[in-house]
SELUM-470864 format. One record per residue: x, y negated, z of N, C-alpha, C, O in turn. Coordinates in steps of 0.05 Angstrom, whole numbers, plus 5000, padded with zeros to 4 digits. Layout:
# SELUM-470864
XYZXYZXYZXYZ...
# end
This chain:
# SELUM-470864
517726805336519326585345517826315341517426185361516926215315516026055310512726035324511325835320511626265340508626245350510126145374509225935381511926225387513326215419513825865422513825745443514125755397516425465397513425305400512925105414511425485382509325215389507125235416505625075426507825495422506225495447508125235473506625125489510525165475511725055484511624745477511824565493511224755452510824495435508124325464508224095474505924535469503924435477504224475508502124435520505424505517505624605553504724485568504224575590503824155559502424065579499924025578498823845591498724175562495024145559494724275587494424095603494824455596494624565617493524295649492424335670494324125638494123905655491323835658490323795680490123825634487523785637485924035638486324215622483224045668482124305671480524445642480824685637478924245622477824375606480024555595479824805594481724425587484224605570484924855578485125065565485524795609486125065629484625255619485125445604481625145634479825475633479525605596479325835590479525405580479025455549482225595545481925825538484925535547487325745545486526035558486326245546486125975583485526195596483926495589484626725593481426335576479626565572480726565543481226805546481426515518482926535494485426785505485527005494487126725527488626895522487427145540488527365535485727155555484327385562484027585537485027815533482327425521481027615496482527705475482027875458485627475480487327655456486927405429488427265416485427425430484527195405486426945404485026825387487526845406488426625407490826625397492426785409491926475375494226455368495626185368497926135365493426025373495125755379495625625406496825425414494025845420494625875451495225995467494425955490497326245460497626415468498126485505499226675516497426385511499026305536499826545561499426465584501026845557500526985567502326925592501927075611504626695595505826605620503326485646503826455670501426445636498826275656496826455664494926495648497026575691495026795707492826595708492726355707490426845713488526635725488626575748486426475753490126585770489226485792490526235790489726055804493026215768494425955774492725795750494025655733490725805749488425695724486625585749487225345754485325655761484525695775486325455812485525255824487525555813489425375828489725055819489524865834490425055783490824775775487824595783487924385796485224715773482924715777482524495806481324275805483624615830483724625860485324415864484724255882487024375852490124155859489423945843490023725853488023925817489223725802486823485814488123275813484823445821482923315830483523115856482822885861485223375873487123085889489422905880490122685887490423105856493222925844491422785833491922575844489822735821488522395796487422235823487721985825485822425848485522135874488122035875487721805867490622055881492121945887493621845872495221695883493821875840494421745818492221485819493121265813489421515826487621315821487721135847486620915849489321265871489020995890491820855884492120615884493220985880496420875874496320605843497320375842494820755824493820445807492620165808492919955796490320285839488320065838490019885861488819705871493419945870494819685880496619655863497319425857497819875851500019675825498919605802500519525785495519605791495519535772492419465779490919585763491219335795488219265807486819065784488418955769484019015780482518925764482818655765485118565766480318475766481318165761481318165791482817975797480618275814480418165846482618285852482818505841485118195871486318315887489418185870489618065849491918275893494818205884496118495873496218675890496918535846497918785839500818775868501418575882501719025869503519165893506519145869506519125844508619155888511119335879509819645864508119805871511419625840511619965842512220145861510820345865514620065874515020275897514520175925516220205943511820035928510319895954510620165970511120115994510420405966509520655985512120646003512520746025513720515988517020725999518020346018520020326032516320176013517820026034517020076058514720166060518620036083517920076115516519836128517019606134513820036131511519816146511419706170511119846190511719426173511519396210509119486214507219516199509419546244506119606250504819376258505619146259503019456261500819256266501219116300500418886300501819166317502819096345505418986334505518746337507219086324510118866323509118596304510818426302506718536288506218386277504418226292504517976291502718326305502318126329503518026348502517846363505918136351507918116378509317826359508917596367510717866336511117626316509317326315510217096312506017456318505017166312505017026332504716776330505617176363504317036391507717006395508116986420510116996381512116906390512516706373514816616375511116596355512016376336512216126348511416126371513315876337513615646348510915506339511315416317508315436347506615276343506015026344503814936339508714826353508514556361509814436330511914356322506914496318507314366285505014096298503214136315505413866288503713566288501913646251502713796233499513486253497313606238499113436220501113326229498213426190499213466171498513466141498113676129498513296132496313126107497913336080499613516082496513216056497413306040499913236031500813426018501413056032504812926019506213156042508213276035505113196061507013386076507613196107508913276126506212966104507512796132505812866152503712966144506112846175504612926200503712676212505412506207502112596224500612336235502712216247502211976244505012236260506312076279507211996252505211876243508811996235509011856211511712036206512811956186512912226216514712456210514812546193513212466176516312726185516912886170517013196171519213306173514213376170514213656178515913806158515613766134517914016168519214146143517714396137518214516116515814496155513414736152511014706156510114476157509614936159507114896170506215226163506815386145504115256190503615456190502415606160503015836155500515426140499215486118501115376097501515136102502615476071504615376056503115356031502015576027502515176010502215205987504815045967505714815965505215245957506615235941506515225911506315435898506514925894506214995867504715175860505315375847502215105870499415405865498415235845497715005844498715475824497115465789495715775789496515995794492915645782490615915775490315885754490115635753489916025717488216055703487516205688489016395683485316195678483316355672482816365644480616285636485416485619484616435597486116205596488316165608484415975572485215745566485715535598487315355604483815625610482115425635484215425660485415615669484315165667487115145684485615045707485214805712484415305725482815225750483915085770482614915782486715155775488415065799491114945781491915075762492314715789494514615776496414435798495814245813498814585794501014615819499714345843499814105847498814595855496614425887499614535907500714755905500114365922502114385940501414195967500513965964501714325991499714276006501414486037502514706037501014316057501814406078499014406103497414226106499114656117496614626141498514716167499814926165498614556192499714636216497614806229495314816223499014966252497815206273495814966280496314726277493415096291492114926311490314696311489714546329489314706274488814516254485914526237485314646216484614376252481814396232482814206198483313966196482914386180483414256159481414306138480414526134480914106125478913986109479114036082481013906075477914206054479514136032477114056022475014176026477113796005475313685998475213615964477013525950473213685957473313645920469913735912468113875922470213565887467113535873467113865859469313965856465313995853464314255836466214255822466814025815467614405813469114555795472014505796473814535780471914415825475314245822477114545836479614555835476014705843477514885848478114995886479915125896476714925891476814965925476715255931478115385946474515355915474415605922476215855908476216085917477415785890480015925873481615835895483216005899481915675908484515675930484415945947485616155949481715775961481516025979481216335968481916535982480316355949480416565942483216685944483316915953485716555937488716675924489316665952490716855960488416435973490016425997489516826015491316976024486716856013486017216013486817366011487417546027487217345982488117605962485917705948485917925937483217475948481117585937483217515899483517715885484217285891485617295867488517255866489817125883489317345848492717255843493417035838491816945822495416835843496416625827497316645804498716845799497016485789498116595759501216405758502916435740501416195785504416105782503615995815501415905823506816025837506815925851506316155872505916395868506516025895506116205918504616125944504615885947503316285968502816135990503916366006504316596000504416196034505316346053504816276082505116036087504216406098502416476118503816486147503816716155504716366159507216436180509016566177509816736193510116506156513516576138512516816120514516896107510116986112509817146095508417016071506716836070510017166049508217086029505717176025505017276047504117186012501617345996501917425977500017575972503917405956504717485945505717875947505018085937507517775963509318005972507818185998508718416000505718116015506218176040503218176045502518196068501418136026498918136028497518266050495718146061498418516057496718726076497618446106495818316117500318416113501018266132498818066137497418006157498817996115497717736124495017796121494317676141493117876113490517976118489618066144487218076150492118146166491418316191489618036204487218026209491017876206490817606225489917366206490817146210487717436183486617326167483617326165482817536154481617166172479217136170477516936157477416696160476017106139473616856111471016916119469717126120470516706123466816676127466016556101466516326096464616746081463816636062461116446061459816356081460816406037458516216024455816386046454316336065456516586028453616746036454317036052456517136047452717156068453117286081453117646070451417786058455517696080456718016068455518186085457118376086454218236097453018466115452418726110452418776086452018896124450719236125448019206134447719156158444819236111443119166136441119336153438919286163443319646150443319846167445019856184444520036201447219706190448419636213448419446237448119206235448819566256448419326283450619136283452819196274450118896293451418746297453918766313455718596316453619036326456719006344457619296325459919356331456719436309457919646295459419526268461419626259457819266255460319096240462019066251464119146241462418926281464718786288466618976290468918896292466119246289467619516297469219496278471619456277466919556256468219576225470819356218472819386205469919176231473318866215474619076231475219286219475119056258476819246270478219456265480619486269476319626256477919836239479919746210481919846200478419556204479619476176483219276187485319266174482919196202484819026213487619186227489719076232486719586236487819666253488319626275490419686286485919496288486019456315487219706337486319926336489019636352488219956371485920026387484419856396485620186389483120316405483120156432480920066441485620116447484920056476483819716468481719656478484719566455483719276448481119166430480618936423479819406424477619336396475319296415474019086411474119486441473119446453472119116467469919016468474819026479475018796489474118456471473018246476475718596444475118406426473118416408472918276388471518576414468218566402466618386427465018216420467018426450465218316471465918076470463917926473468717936466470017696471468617496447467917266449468517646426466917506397464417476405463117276401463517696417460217686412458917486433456417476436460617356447460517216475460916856464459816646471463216916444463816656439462016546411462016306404460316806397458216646380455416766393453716866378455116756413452716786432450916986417448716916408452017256415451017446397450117726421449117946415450717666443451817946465448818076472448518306478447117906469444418046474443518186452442318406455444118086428443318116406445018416390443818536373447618506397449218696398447918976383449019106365445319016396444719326385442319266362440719436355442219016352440318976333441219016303443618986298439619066283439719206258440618936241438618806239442518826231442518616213439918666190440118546168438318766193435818696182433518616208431018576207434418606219432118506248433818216255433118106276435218126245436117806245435817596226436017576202435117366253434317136235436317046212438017216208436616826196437616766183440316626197442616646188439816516214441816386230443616636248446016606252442716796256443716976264445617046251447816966258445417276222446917276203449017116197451217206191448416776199450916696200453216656224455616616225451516686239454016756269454216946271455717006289453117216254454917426256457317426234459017596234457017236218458917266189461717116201464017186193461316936219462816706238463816936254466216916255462917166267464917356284465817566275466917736288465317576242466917776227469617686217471517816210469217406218471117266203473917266225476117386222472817056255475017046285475117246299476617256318
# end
């Protein structure tokens, strides 16, 4: 009785494969008294072996959104179980919005000397920091549809921690932004579809062609198949890239690279 209570005591070593195959062959030989385990065949040794390697992939993709490193917005716990728009009713959303926002300073007033109550880009009481270090401190800040907007500041004032949080490259540590009524917070994937960063320096493949990146945002964005086509030619047209299309981002100039980084981004 008392060998039976502790083989139970341990029931879930089994979870890990070393343990498996080491119970396994112990109770083959008889030998084993602290593992007796004669309820565990080998095929179902063998089986755990087979199964458990996809259960830790999907324990390990399921962490790296509810509990992600210093880059990225941790998820809901139960992000899996909310109902996703698709990607077409979210574009059907952005091309029905109201766009007759007037441009739009920082106090929030718009040039006619008005009073905007939105704007397509929302900052909200955005605080970043880092430790002691208070990179961003409640920046509140409105950008209208349709709007070359400017953010201007000396080294270290924080420009690029904006943009960073505006991404989802970082989290806010207080505050929120929101994106044509979504947060980033909450809704991150949303707002990434119809989201484009041209960085400092250029992110490339420089085994990939210039029109097999543009594929790639595509895929990453969920384009459909019948529209990805159209909207690679339409980019590669509007940064005068269309000749250049089947070339190796290592067979491009320097300037090139950056109008290809400019049509990864629109």
């Amino acid at each position: 009785m008392a060998e039976s209570n502790l083989v139970y005591m341990f029931f879930w070593l089994p979870v890990f494969p070393a343990v498996t195959i080491f119970s396994n062959l112990m109770t083959l030989s008889k030998s084993s008294i602290f593992l007796n385990m004669h309820y565990l065949s080998t095929a179902a040794c063998w089986g755990t072996l087979v199964v458990l390697p996809f259960f830790w992939f999907f324990v390990y993709i399921y962490l790296e959104q509810v509990v992600p490193n210093e880059f990225g917005i941790a998820k809901h716990p139960l992000f899996c179980f909310d109902k996703k728009r698709k990607v077409e009713d979210l574009d059907d959303h952005i091309e029905g919005r109201n766009d007759n926002f007037q441009t739009i300073n920082e106090s929030g007033d718009n040039e006619t000397g008005g009073k905007s109550d939105t704007g397509f880009i929302q900052m909200k009481s955005l605080t970043k920091r880092f430790g002691s270090l208070k990179a961003v401190d409640n920046v509140n800040f409105q950008i209208a549809s349709d709007t070359v907007f400017t953010l201007l500041g000396h080294n270290g004032a924080g420009k690029t921690t904006v943009i960073n949080m505006l991404t989802g490259i970082l989290e806010p540590t207080a505050g929120d932004i929101i994106v044509d009524g979504i947060s980033v917070r909450k809704n991150l994937d949303k707002v990434q579809v119809n989201l484009g960063l041209c960085q400092q320096f250029d992110v490339l493949f420089e085994s990939l062609t210039v029109q097999e990146h543009l594929e790639f945002v595509c895929e990453i964005k969920n384009m459909p198949l019948s529209q990805k086509e159209g909207a690679v030619e339409n980019t590669l047209q509007k940064v005068m890239l269309t000749e250049h299309k089947e070339k190796l981002v290592s067979e491009l100039s320097g300037g090139m690279k950056r109008k290809l980084s400019l049509a990864m981004a629109i």
